[in-house]
N, C-alpha and C positions, 0 to 999 in steps of 0.2 A: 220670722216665725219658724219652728223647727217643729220637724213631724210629727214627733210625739206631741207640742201644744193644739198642730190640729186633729190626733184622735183624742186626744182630753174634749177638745170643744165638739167634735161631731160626737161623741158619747151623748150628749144632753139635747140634742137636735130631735129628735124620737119623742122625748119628752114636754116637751113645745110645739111641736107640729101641730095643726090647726087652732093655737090660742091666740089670743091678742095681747103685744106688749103697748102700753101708752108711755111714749116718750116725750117728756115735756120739753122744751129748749128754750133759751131762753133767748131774743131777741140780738145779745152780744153772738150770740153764736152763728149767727146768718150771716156775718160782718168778720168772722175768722177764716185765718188761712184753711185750717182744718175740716170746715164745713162739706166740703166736696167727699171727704173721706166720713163722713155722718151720712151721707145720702148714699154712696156706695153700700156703709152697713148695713142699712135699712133695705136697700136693694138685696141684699143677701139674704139679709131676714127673710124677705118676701119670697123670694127663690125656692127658700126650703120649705113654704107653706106657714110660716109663721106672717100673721096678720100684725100691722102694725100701723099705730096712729098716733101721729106729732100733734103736740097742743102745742102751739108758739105762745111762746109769753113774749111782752111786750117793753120790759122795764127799761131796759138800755134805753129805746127809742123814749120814753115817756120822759125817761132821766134829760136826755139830750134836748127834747122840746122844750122841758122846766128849765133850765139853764138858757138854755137861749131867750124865752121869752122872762127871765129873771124871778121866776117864780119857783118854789120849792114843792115836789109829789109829796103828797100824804101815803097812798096807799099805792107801795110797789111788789108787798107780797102775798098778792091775792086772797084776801081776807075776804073782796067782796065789800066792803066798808067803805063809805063814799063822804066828799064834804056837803055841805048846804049850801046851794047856787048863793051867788053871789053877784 
């Protein structure tokens, strides 16, 4: 990163200060190399008094359960919409 990209980003800091971002993630991502450097973000976020709140989504793992017990998900993007027990 080069100086001027961080006065471009601390420009906008002022601007965000005490609001809330909701960042949604998706399941794949807790299972990435890069995951460490998402919680560091979020931790900086938080530093500068920006409020922030992870929804985990779940799909990867749903995926991976359906495969393994041979069965196919209906609903992996959160519509909310459900099958009839079975």
């Amino acid at each position: 990163m080069k100086l001027t990209d961080l006065r471009g980003i601390l420009h906008y800091i002022p601007q965000f200060r005490e609001r809330t971002f909701i960042i949604s993630v998706d399941g794949a991502v807790v299972t990435s190399e890069n995951f460490s450097n998402i919680l560091m973000d979020t931790a900086v976020l938080r530093s500068l008094n920006i409020r922030v709140l992870l929804v985990h989504g779940a799909s990867a793992q749903i995926r991976a359960l359906a495969q393994e017990q041979g069965t196919q998900p209906s609903d992996l993007d959160g519509s909310g919409v459900t099958d009839d027990p079975r």
